[in-house]
Backbone as CSV, one residue per row, in Angstrom:
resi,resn,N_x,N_y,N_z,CA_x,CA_y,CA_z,C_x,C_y,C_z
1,UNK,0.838,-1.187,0.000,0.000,0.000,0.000,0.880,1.246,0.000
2,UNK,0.577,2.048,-0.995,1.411,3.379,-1.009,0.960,4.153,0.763
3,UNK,1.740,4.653,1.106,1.663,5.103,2.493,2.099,6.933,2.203
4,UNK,1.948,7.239,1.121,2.034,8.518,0.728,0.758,9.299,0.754
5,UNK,1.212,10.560,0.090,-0.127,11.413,0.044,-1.037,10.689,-0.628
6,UNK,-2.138,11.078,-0.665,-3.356,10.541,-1.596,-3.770,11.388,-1.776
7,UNK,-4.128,11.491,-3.417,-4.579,12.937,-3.735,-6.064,12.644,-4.850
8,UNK,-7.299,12.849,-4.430,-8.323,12.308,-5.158,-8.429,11.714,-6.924
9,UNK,-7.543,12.340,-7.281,-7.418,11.949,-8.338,-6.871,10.401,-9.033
10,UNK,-6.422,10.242,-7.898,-5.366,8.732,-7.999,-5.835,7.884,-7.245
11,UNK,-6.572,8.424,-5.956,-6.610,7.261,-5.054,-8.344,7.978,-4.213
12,UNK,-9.274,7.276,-3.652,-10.459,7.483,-2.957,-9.901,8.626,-1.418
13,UNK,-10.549,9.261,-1.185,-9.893,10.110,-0.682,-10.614,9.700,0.881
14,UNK,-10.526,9.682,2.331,-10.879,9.702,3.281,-12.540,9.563,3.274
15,UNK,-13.125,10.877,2.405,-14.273,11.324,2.447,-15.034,10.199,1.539
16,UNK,-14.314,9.633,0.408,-15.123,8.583,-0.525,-14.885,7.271,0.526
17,UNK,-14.141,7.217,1.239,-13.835,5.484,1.844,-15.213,5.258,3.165
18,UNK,-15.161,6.443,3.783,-16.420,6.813,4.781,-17.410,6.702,3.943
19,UNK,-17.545,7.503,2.910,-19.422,6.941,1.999,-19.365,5.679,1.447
20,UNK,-17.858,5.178,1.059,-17.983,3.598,1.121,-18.727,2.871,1.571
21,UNK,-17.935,2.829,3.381,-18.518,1.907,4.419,-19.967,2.062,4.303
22,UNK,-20.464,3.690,4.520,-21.888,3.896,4.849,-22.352,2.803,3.838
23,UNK,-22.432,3.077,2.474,-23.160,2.610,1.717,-23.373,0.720,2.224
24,UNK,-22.256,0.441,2.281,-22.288,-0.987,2.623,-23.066,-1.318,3.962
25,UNK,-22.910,-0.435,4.662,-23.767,-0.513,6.173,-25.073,-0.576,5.454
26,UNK,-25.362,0.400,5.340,-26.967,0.634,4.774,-27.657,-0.297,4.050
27,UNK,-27.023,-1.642,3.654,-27.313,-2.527,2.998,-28.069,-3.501,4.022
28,UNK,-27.065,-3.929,5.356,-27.639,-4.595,6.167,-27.492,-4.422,7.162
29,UNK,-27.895,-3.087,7.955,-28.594,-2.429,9.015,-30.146,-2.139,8.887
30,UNK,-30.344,-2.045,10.209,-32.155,-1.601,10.242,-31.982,0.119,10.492
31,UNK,-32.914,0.783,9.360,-32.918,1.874,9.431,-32.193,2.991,10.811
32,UNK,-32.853,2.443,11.706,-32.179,3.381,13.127,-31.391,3.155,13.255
33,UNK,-30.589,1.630,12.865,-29.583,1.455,13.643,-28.527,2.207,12.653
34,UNK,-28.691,2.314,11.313,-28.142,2.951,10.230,-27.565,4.563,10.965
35,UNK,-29.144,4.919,10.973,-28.885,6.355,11.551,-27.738,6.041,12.191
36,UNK,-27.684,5.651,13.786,-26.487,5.739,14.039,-24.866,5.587,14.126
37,UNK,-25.033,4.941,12.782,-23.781,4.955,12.026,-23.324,6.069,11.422
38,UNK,-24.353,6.529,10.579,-24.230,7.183,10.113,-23.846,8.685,10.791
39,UNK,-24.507,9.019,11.644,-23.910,9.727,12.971,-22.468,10.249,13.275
40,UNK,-22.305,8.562,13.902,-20.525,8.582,14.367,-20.055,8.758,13.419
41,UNK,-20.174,8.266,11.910,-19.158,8.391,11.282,-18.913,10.070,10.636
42,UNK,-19.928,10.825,10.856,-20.001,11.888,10.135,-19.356,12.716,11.608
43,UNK,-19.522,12.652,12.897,-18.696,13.257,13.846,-17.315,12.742,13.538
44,UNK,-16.478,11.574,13.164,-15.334,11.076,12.967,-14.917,11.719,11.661
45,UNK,-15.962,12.351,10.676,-14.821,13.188,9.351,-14.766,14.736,10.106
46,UNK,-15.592,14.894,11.381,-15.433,16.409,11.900,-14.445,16.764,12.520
47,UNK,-14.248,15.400,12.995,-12.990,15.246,13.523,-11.640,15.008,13.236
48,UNK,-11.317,14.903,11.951,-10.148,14.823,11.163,-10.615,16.029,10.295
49,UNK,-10.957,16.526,9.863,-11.291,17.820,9.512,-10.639,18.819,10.078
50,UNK,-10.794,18.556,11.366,-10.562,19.572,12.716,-9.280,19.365,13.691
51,UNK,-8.991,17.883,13.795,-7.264,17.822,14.076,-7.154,16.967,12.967
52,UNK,-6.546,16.460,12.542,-5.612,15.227,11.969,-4.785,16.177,11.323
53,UNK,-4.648,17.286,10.479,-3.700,17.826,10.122,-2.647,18.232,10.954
54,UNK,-2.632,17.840,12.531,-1.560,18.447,13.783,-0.885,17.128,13.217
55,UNK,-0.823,15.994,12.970,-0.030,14.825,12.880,0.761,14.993,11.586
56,UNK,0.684,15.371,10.720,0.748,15.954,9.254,2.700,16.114,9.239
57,UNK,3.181,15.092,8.438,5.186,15.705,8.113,4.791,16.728,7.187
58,UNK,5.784,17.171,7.130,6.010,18.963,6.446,5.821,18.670,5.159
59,UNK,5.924,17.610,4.160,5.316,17.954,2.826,4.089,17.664,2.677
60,UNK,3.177,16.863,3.704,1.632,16.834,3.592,1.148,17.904,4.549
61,UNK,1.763,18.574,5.514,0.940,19.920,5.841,1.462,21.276,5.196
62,UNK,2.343,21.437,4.432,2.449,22.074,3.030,0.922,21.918,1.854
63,UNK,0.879,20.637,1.726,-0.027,20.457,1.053,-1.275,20.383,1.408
64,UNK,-1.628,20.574,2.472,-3.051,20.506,3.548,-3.226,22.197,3.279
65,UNK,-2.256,22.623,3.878,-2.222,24.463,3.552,-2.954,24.742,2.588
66,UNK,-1.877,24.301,1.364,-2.431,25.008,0.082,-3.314,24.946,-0.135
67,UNK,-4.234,23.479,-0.094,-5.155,22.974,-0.798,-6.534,23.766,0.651
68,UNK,-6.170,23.379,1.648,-7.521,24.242,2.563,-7.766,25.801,2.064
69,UNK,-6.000,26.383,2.541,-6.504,27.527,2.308,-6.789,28.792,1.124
70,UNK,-7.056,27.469,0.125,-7.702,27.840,-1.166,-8.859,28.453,-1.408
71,UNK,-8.914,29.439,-2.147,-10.496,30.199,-2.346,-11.210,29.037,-3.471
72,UNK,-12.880,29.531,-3.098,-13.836,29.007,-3.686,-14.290,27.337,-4.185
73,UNK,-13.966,26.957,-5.363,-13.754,25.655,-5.393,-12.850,25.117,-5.685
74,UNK,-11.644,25.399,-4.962,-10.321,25.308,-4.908,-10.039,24.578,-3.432
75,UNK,-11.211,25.495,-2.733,-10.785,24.709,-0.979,-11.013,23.164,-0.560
76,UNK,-10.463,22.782,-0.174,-10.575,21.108,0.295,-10.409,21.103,1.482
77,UNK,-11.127,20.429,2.164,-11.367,19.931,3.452,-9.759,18.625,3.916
78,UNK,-9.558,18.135,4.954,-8.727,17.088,5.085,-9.183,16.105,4.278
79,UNK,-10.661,16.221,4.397,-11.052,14.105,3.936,-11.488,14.347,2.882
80,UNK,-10.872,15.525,2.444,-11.173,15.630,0.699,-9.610,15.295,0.095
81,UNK,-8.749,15.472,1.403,-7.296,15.609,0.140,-6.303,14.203,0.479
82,UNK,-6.570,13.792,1.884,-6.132,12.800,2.038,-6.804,11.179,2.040
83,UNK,-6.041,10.500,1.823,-6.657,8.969,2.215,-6.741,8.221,3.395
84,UNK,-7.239,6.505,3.097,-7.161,6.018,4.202,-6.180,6.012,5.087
85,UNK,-4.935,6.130,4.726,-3.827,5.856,5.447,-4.358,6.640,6.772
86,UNK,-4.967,8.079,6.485,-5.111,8.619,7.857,-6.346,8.882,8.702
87,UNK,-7.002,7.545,8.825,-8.083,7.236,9.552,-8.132,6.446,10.722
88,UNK,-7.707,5.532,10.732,-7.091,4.441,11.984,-6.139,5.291,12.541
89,UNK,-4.842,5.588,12.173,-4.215,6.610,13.167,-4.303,7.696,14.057
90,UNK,-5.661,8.359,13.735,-6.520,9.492,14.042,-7.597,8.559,15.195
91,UNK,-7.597,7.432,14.953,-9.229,6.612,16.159,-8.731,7.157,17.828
92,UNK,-7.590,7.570,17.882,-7.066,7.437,19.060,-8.133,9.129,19.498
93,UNK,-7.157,9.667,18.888,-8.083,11.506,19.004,-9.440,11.128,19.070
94,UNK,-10.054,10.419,18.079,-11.410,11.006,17.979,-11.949,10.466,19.270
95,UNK,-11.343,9.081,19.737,-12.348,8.514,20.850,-12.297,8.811,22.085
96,UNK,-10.845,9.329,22.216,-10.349,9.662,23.850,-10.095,11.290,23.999
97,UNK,-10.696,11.979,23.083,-10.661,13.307,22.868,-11.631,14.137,22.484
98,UNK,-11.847,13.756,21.159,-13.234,14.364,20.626,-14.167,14.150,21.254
99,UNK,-14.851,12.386,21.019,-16.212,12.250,21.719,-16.166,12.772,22.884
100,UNK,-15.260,13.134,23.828,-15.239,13.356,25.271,-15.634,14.934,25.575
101,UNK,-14.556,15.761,24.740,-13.957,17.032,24.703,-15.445,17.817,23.974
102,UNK,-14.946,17.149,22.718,-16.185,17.849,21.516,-17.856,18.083,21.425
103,UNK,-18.062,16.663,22.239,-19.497,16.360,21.695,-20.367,16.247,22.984
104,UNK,-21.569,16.749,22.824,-22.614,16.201,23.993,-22.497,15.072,24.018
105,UNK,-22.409,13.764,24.040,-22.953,12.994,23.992,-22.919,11.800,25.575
106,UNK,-24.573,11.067,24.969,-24.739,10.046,26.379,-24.220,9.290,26.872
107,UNK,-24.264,8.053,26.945,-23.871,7.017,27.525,-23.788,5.792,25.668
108,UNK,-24.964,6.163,24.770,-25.585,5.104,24.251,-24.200,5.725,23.138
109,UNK,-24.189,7.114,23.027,-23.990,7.191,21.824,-21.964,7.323,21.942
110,UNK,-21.842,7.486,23.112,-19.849,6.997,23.796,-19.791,5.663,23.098
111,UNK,-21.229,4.369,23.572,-20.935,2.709,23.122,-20.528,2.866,21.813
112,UNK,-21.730,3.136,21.070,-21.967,3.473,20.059,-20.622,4.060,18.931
113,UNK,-20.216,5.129,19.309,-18.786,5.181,18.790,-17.306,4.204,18.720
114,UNK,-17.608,3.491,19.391,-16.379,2.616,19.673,-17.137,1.284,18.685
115,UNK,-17.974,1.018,19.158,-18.435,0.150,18.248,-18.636,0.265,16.813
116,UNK,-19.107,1.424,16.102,-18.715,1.779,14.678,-17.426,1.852,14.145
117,UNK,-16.378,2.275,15.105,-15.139,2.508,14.769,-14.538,0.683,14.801
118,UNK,-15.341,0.544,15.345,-14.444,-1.301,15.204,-15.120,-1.747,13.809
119,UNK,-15.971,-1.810,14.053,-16.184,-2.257,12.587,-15.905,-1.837,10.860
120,UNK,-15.757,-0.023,11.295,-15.293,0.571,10.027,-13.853,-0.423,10.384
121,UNK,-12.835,-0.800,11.411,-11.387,-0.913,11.090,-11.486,-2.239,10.470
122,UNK,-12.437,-3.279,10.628,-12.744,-4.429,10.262,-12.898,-4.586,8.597
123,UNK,-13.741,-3.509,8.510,-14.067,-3.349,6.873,-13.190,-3.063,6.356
124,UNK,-12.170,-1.900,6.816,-11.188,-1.105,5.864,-10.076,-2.368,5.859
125,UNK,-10.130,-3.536,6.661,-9.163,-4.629,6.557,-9.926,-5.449,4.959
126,UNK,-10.795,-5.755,5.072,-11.691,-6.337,4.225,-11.269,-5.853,2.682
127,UNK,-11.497,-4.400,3.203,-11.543,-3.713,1.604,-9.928,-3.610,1.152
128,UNK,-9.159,-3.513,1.969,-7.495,-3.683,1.750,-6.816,-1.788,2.002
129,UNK,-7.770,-1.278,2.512,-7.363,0.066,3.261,-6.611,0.204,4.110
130,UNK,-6.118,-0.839,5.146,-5.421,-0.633,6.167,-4.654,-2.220,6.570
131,UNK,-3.461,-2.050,7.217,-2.784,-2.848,7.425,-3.340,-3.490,8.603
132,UNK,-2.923,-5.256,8.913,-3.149,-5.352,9.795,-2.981,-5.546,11.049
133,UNK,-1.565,-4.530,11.351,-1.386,-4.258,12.553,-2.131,-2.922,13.218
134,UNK,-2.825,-1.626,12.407,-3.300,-0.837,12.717,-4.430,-1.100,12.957
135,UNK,-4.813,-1.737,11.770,-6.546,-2.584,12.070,-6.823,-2.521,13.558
136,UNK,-6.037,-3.942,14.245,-5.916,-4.260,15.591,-5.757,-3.622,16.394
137,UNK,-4.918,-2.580,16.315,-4.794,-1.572,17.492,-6.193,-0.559,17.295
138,UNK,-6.682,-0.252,16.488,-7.956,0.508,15.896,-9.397,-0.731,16.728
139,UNK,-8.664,-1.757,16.735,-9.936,-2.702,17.173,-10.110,-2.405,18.519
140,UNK,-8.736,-2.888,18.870,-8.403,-2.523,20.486,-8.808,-1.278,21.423
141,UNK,-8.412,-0.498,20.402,-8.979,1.246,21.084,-10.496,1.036,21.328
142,UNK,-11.553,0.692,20.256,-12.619,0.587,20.081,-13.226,-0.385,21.057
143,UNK,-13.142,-1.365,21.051,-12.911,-2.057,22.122,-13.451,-1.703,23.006
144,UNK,-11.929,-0.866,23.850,-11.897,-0.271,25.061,-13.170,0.754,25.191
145,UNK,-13.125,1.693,23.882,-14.277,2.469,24.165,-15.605,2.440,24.434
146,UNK,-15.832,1.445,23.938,-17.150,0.961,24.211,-17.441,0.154,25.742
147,UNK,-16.474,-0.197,26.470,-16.429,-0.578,27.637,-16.208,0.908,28.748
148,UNK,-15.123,1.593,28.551,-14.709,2.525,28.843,-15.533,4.279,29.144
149,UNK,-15.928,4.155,27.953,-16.166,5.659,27.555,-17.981,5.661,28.231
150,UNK,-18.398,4.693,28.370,-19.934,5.148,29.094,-19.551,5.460,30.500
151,UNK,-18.302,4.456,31.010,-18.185,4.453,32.768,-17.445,6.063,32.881
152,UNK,-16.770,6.280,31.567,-16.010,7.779,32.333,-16.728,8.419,32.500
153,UNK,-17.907,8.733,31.411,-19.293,9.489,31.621,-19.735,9.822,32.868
154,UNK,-19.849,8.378,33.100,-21.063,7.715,34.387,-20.198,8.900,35.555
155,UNK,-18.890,8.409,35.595,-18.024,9.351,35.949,-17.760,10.827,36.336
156,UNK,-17.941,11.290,35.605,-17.491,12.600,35.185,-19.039,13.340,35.495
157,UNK,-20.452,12.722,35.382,-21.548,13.072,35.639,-21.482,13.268,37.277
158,UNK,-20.997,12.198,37.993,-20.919,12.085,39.602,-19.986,13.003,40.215
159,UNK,-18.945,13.333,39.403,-18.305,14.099,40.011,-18.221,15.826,39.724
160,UNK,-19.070,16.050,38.357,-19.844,17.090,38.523,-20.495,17.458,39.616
161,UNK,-21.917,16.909,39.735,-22.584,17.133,40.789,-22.156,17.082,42.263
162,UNK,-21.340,16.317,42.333,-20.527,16.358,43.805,-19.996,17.536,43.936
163,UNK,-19.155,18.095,43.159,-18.364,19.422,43.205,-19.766,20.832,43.328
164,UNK,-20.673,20.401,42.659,-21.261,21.579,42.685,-22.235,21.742,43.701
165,UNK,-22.021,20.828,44.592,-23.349,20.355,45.502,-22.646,20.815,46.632
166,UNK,-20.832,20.848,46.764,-20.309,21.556,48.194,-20.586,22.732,47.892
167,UNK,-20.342,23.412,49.071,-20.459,24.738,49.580,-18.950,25.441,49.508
168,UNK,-18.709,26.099,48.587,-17.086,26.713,47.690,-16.447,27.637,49.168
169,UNK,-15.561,27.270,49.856,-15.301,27.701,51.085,-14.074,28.722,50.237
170,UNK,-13.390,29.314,50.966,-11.820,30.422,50.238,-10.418,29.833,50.516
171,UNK,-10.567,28.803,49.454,-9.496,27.788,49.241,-7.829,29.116,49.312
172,UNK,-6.978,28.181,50.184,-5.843,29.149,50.456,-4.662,28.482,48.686
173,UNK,-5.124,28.154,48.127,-4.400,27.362,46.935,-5.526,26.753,45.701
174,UNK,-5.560,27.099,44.668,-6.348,26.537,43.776,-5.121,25.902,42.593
175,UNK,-5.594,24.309,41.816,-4.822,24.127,40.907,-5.965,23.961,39.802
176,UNK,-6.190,24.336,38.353,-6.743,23.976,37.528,-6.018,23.020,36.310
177,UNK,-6.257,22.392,36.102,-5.409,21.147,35.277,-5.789,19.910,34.743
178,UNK,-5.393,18.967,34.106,-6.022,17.752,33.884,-4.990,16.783,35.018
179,UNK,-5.533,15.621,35.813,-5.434,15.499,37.323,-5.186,13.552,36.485
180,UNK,-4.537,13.031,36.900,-4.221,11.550,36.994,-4.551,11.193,38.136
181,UNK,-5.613,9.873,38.191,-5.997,9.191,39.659,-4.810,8.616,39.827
182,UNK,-3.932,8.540,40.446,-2.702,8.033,40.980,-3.402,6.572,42.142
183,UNK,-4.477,6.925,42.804,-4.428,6.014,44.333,-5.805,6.244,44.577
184,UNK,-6.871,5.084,44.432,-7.914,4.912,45.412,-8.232,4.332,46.403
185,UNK,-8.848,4.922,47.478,-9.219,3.861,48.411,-10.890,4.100,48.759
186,UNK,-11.572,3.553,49.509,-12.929,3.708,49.567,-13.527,5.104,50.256
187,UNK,-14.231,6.125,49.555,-14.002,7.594,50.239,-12.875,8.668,50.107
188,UNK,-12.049,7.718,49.327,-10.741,8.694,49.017,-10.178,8.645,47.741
189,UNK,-9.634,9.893,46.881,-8.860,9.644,45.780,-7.877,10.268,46.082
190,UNK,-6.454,10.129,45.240,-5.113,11.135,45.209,-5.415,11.404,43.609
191,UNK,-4.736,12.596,43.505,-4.916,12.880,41.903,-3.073,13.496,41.718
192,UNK,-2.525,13.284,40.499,-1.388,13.811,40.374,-1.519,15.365,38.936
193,UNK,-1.099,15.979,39.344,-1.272,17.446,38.156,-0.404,17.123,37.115
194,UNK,-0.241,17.706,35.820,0.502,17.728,34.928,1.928,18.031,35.266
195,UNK,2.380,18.656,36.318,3.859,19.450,36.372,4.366,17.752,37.639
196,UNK,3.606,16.937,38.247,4.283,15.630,38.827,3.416,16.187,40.480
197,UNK,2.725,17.165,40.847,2.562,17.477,41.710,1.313,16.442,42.239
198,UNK,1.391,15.992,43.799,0.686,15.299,44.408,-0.178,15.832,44.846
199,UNK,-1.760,16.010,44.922,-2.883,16.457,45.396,-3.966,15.252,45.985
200,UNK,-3.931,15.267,47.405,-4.941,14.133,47.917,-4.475,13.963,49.418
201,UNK,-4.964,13.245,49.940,-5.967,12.636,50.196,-7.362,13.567,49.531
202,UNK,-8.237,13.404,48.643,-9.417,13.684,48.426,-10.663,13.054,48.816
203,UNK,-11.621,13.933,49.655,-12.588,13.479,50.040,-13.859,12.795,49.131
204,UNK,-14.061,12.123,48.754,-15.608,12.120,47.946,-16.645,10.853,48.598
205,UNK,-17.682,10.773,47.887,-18.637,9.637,48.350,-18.161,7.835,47.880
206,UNK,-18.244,7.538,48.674,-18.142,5.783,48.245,-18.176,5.538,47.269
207,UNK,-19.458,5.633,46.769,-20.529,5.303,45.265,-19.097,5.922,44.166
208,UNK,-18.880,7.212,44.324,-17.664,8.079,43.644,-16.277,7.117,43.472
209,UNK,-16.091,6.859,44.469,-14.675,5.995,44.274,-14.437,4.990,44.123
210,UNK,-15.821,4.299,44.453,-15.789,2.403,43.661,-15.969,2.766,41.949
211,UNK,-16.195,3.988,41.580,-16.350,4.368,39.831,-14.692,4.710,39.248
212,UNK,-13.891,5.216,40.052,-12.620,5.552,39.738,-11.881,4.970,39.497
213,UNK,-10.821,4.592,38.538,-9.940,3.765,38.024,-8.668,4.519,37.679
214,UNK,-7.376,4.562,38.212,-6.134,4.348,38.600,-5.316,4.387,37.082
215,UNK,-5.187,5.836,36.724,-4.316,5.844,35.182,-5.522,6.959,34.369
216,UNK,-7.085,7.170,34.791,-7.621,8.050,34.132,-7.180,9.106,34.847
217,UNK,-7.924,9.826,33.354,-7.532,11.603,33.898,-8.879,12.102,34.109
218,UNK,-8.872,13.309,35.002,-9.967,13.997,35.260,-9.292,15.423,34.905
219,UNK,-10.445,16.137,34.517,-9.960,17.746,34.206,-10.830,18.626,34.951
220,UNK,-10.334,19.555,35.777,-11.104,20.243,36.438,-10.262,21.374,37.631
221,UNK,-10.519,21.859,38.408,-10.385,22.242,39.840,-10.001,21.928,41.021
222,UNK,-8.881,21.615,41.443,-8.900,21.375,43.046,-8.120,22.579,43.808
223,UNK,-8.834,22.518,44.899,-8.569,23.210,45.993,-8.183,23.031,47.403
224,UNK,-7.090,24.159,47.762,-6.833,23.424,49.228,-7.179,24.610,50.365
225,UNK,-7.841,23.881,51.380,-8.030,24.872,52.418,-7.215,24.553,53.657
226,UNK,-5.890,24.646,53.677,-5.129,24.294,55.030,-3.857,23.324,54.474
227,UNK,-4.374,21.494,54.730,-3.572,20.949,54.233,-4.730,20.100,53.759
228,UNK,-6.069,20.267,53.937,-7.227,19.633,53.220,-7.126,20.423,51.821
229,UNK,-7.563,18.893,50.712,-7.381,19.155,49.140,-9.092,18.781,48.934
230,UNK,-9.552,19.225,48.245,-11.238,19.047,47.874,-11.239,19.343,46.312
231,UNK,-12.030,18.931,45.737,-12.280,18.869,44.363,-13.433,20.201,44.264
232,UNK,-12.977,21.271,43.688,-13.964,22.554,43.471,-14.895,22.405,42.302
233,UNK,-14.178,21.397,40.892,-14.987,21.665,40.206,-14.552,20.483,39.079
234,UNK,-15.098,19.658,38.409,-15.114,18.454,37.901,-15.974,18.470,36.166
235,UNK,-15.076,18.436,35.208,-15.021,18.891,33.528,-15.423,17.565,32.747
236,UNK,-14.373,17.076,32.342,-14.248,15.587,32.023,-13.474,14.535,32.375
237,UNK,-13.714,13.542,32.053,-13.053,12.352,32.941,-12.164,11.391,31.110
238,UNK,-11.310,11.004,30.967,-10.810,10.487,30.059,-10.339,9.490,30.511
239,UNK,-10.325,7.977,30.090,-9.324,6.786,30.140,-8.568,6.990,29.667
240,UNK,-7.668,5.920,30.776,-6.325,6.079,30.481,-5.659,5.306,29.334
């Protein structure tokens, strides 16, 4: 497989390999369940649209440049100029970033993403789009997400409301950051900050810390009043 640019003219471009799959889905799915294929996959070209060009070596974001920041019908989108090569490499962003970061979404439609994304990596093996060591790791991510990405939710919902349900006392230290669970115990978390810094013993509810798992990140607020650390305010929750 050429592992070079792909430039529509020569090769199906990102955007034709996605109306691919659809089309083939749509063959033997039941209407709703279609819809929600159709869904994820159209949040997953928003999403390489919107990063995949940060991964980009200097003669394909040369050529991402030109070709985006072209007037009229000159402009091309990413999944207009590139190919498959850069779809599986990108599953990582969209699932542990985008869906999290980007999108409202529930519980059904977190499964839901991981599960389309396994099967587009399944197909694009099928159709001869992707190798199959990426396949697998594309399976694997997916996988995970669909196990993963409802509980961070579940997550990240509980520890919202916990934070907003104390009473905001005049913390002598505030850190805002994305926080690594380092250490749970029942009623308690430690969280570690981006710069290696230790924050915890943290207080929360039971129910809260039998949900926490050891390597995710949480993004949010903590605060200290003394040598007590409390969680002020609780964003998103990401696996690790």
């Amino acid at each position: 497989m050429n592992r070079g640019s792909m430039l529509p003219s020569t090769h199906p471009t990102i955007a034709e390999v996605l109306a691919q799959f659809l089309a083939d889905q749509r063959k033997r799915l039941a209407p709703k369940t279609f819809a929600q294929y159709e869904y994820v996959i159209e949040l997953l070209q928003h999403c390489l649209d919107g990063y995949a060009h940060q991964s980009l070596n200097k003669a394909d974001a040369k050529l991402f440049d030109r070709l985006f920041n072209a007037e009229g019908d000159e402009h091309r989108e990413f999944c207009q100029i590139f190919g498959s090569e850069h779809i599986l490499s990108n599953v990582g962003e969209f699932l542990d970033y985008f869906m999290i970061r980007k999108v409202i979404a529930g519980k059904d439609l977190l499964r839901a993403a991981g599960t389309v994304t396994k099967k587009l990596a399944a197909w694009m093996a099928e159709k001869g789009y992707a190798e199959a060591e990426e396949v697998e790791d594309a399976k694997e991510r997916a996988a995970a997400a669909v196990r993963d990405l409802p509980q961070a939710e579940d997550l990240a919902s509980n520890l919202r409301r916990f934070a907003e349900n104390q009473k905001r006392g005049s913390e002598d230290d505030e850190v805002e950051d994305y926080f690594m669970l380092t250490r749970v115990e029942p009623g308690k978390i430690w969280l570690e900050a981006m710069n290696g810094r230790e924050l915890g013993p943290i207080q929360v509810p039971e129910d809260i810390s039998r949900r926490c798992t050891v390597g995710w990140t949480i993004s949010g607020v903590v605060g200290r009043v003394g040598k007590r650390w409390r969680l002020v305010e609780a964003w998103n929750v990401y696996p690790g």
